[in-house]
Every structure is written in C-alpha cells, then in structure tokens.
BALOBA-1460 file (C-alpha; in Angstrom, 3 decimals):
// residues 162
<rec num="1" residu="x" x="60.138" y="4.691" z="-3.261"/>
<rec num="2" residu="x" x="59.083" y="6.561" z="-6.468"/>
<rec num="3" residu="x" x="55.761" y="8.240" z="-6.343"/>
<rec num="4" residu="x" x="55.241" y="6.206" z="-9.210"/>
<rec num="5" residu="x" x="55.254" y="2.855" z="-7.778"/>
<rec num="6" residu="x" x="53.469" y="4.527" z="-4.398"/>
<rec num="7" residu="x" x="50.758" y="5.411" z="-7.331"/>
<rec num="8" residu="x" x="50.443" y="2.469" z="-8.525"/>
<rec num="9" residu="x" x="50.210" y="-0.273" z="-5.484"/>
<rec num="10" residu="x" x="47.744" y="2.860" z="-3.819"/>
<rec num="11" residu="x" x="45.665" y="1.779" z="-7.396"/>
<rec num="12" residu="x" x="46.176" y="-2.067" z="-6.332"/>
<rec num="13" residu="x" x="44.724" y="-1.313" z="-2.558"/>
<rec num="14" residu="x" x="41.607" y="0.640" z="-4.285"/>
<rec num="15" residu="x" x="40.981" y="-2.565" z="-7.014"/>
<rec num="16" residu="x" x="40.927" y="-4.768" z="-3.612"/>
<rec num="17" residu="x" x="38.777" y="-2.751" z="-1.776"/>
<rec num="18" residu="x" x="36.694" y="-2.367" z="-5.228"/>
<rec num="19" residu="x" x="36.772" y="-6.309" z="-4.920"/>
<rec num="20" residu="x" x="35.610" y="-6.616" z="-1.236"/>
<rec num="21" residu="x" x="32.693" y="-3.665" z="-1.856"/>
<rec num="22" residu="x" x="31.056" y="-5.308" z="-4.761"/>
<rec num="23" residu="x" x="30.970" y="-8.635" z="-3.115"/>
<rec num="24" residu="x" x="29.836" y="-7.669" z="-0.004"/>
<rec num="25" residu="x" x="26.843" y="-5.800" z="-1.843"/>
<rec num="26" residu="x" x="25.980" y="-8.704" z="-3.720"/>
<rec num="27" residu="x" x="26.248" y="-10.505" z="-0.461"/>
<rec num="28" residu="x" x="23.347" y="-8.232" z="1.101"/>
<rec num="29" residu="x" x="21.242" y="-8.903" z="-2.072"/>
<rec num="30" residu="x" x="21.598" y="-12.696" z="-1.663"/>
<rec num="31" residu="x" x="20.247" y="-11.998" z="2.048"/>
<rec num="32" residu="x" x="17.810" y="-9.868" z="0.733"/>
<rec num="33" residu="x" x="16.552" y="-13.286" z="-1.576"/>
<rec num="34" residu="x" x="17.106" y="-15.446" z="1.127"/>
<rec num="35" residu="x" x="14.648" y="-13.281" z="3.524"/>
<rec num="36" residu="x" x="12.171" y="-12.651" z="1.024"/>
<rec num="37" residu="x" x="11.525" y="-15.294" z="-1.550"/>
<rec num="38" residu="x" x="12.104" y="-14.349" z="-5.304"/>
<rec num="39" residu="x" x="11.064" y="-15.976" z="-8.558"/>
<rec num="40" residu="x" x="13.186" y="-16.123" z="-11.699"/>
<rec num="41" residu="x" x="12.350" y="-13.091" z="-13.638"/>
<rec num="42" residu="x" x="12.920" y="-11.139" z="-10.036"/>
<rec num="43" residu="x" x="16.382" y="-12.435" z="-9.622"/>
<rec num="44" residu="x" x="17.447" y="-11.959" z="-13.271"/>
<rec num="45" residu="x" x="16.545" y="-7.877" z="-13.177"/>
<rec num="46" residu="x" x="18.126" y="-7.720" z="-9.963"/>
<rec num="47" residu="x" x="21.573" y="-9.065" z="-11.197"/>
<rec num="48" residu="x" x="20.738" y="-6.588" z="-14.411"/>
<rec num="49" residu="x" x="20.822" y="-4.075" z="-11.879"/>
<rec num="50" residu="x" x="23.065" y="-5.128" z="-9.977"/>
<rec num="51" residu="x" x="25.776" y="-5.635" z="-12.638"/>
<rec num="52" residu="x" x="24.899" y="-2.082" z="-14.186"/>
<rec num="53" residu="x" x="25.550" y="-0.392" z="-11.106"/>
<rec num="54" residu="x" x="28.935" y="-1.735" z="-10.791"/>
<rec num="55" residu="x" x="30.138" y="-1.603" z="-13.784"/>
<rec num="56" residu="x" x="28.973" y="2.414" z="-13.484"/>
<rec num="57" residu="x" x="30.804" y="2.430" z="-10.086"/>
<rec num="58" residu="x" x="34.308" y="0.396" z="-10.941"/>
<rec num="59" residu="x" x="34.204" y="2.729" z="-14.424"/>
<rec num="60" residu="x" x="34.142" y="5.622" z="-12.352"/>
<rec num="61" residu="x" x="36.687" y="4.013" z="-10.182"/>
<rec num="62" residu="x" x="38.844" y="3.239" z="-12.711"/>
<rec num="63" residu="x" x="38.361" y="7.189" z="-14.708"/>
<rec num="64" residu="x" x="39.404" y="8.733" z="-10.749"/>
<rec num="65" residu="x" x="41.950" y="6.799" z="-10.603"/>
<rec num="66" residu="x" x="43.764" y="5.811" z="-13.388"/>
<rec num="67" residu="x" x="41.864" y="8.215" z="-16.309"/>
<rec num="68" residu="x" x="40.241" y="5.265" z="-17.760"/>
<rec num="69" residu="x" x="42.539" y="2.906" z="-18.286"/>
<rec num="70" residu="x" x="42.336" y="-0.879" z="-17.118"/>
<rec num="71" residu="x" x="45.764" y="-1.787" z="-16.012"/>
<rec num="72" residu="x" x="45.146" y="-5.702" z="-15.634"/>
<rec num="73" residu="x" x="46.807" y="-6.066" z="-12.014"/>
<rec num="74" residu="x" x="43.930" y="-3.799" z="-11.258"/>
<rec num="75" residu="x" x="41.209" y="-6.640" z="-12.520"/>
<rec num="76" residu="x" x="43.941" y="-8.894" z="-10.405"/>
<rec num="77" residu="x" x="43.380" y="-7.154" z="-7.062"/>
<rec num="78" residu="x" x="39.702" y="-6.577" z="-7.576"/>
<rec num="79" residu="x" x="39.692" y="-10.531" z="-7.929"/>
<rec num="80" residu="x" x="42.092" y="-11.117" z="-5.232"/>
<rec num="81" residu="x" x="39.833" y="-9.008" z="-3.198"/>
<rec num="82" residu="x" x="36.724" y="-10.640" z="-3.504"/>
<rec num="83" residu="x" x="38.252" y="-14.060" z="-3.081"/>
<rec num="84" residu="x" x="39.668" y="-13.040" z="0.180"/>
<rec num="85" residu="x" x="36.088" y="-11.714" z="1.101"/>
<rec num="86" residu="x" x="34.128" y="-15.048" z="0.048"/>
<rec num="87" residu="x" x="36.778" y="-17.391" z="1.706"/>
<rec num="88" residu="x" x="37.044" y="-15.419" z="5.126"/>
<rec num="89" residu="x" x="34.128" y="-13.722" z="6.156"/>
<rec num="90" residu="x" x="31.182" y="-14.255" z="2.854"/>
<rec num="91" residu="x" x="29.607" y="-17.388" z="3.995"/>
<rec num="92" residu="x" x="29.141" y="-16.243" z="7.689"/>
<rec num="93" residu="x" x="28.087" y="-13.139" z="6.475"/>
<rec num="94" residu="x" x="25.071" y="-14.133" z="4.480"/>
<rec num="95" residu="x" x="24.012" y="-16.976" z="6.707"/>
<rec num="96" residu="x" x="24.105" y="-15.204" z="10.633"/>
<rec num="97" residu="x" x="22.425" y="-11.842" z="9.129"/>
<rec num="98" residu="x" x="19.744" y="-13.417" z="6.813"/>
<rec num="99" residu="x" x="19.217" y="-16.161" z="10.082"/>
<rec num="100" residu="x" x="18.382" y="-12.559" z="12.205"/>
<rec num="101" residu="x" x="16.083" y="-11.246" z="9.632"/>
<rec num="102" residu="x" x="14.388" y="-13.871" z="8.989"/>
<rec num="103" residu="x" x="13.640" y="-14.485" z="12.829"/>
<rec num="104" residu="x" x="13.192" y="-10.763" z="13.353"/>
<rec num="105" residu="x" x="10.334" y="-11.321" z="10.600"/>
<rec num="106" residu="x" x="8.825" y="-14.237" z="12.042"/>
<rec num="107" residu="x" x="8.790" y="-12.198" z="15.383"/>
<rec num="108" residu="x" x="7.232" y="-9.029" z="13.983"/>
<rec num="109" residu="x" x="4.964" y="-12.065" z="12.219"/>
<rec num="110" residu="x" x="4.005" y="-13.174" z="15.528"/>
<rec num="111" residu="x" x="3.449" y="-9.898" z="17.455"/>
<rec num="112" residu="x" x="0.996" y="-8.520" z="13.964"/>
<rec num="113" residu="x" x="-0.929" y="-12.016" z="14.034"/>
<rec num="114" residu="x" x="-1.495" y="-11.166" z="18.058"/>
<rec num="115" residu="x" x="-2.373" y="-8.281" z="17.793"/>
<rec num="116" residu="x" x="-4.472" y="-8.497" z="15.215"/>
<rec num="117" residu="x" x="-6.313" y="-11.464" z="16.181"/>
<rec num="118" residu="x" x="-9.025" y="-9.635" z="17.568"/>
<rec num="119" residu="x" x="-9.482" y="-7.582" z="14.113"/>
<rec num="120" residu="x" x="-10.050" y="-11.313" z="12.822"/>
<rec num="121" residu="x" x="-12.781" y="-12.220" z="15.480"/>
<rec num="122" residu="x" x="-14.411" y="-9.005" z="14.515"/>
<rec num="123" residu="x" x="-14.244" y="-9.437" z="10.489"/>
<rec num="124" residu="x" x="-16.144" y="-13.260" z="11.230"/>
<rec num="125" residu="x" x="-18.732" y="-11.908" z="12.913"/>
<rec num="126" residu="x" x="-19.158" y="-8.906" z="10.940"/>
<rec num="127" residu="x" x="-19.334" y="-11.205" z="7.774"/>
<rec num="128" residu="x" x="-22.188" y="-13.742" z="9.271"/>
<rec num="129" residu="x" x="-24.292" y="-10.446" z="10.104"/>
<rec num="130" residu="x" x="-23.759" y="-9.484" z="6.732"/>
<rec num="131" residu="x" x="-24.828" y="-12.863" z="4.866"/>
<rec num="132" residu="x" x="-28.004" y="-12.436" z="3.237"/>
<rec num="133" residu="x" x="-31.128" y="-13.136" z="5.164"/>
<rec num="134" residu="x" x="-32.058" y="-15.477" z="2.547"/>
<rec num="135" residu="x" x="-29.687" y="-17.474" z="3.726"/>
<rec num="136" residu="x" x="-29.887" y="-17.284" z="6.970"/>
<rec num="137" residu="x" x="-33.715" y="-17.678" z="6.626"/>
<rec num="138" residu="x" x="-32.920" y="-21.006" z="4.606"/>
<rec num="139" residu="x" x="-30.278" y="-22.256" z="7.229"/>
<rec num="140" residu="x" x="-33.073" y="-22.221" z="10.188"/>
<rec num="141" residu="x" x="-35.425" y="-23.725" z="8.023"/>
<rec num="142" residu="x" x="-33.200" y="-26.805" z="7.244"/>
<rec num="143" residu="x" x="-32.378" y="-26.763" z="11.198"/>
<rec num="144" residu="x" x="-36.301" y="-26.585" z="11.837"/>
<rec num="145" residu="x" x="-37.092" y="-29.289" z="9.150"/>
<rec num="146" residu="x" x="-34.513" y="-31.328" z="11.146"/>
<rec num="147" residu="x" x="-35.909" y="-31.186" z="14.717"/>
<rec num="148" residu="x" x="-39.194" y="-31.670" z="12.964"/>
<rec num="149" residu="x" x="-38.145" y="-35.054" z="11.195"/>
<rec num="150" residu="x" x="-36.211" y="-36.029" z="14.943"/>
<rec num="151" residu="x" x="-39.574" y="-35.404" z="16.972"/>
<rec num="152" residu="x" x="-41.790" y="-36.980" z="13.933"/>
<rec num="153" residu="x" x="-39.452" y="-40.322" z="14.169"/>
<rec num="154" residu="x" x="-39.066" y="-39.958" z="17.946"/>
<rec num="155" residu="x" x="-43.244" y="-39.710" z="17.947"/>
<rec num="156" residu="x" x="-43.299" y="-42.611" z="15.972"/>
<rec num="157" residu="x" x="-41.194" y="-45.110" z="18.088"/>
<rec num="158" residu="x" x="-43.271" y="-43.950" z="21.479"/>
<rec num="159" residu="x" x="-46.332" y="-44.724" z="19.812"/>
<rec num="160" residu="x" x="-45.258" y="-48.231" z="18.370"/>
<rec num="161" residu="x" x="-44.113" y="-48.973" z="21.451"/>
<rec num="162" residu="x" x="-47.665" y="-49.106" z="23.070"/>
C-alpha cells in the first residue's frame, strides 16, 4: 500500500477517535448536570465552553495531522465516530455512572446528616439560651397568667358547687 493511502486512512482512524473523545466528554458533562442540578444560564456557558475547547482541540488535531486542512472524510469519520459511540455504549454510559453518583451522594448525604445530627441538637439549644431574656421573661409570664386563669376558674366551680 502507498504510504499515502496508509497516511490518509491513519487520518480517518484519528477523526473517529476525535469523534468518540468529544462525545464521551460531553457525555461526562451531561452526568455532571444530571448529578448536580443546573439552571439555564449554567448549561449555556458550559456548552460555550465546552464547544471552545473542542474546536481548540480538533484544530490542533487537524494542524498535527493534516497542517490545517479539513479533508471532509475527516468531518465523515469524526461523525461516524460519535454515532457509533451514542448508539453502542452513550446511553448506558450516562445513565449507570450518573445512577452511582448520585447514590454515592445521597450516601455521603446520609453519613454528613448522621453525623452531624448532634451539631444540630447542640445549635437548638444553644439558640434558646441565647433568646433574649425578654422573651423568655414574657413566655413564663403568659404560662403563669395561664395557670393563674386555670386555678381562678377551677376556684370558681368548687365554690359554686357548695
């Protein structure tokens, strides 16, 4: 075969793999968004990103390889590439790893809440100490005032009863 041709399909294989490598790292930002919710404006300056940083990295591709110049079979086997990613192993991809981070989370979740449930008793009881004594002064009251009215009706209903 001419080194030409060997060359050129060598080009195809790197276009493919191109393919495969930018879709799988869009894949792990999708897992990324599906672990941690994100709103519009957080999604749209991802993709900026996202789409900057490959076109940087398929330019440079494309000046190592070929000085420059997009040969269109290359844009052919960059597609092919990340159509064979998406239909074979894409979808399982995204869902089984963002399904283990997100229970990893919910674990680590559950472990922090545990073990910082006694931080939380703490905090509560810290805060009612530190309420004003105003406050706490005009809670008894009200709780005196109460017992007071209670044993002032309770009084009453003994003594009408004799």
């Amino acid at each position: 075969m001419s080194p030409d041709i060997v060359f050129e399909m060598d080009f195809l294989f790197h276009s493919f793999l191109m393919g495969i490598l930018i879709t799988i790292l869009y894949d792990i930002l999708r897992i990324v968004r599906r672990v941690i919710p994100h709103n519009l404006l957080a999604v749209s300056i991802e993709d900026f990103f996202y789409w900057t940083f490959c076109s940087f990295f398929i330019f440079a591709m494309l000046i190592r390889e070929n000085n420059g110049i997009l040969r269109w079979f290359a844009v052919a086997g960059a597609i092919a590439g990340m159509f064979l990613y998406k239909k074979t192993l894409g979808f399982l991809f995204v869902k089984y790893v963002s399904l283990f981070f997100c229970r990893l989370l919910h674990l680590v979740d559950r472990i922090l809440r545990l073990l910082c449930k006694p931080l939380y008793l703490v905090k509560r009881r810290l805060m009612w100490v530190r309420r004003k004594p105003g406050n706490r002064l005009k809670m008894g009251l009200r709780a005196a005032k109460k017992k007071l009215t209670r044993g002032k009706k309770l009084l009453k209903m003994i003594l009408c009863k004799q």
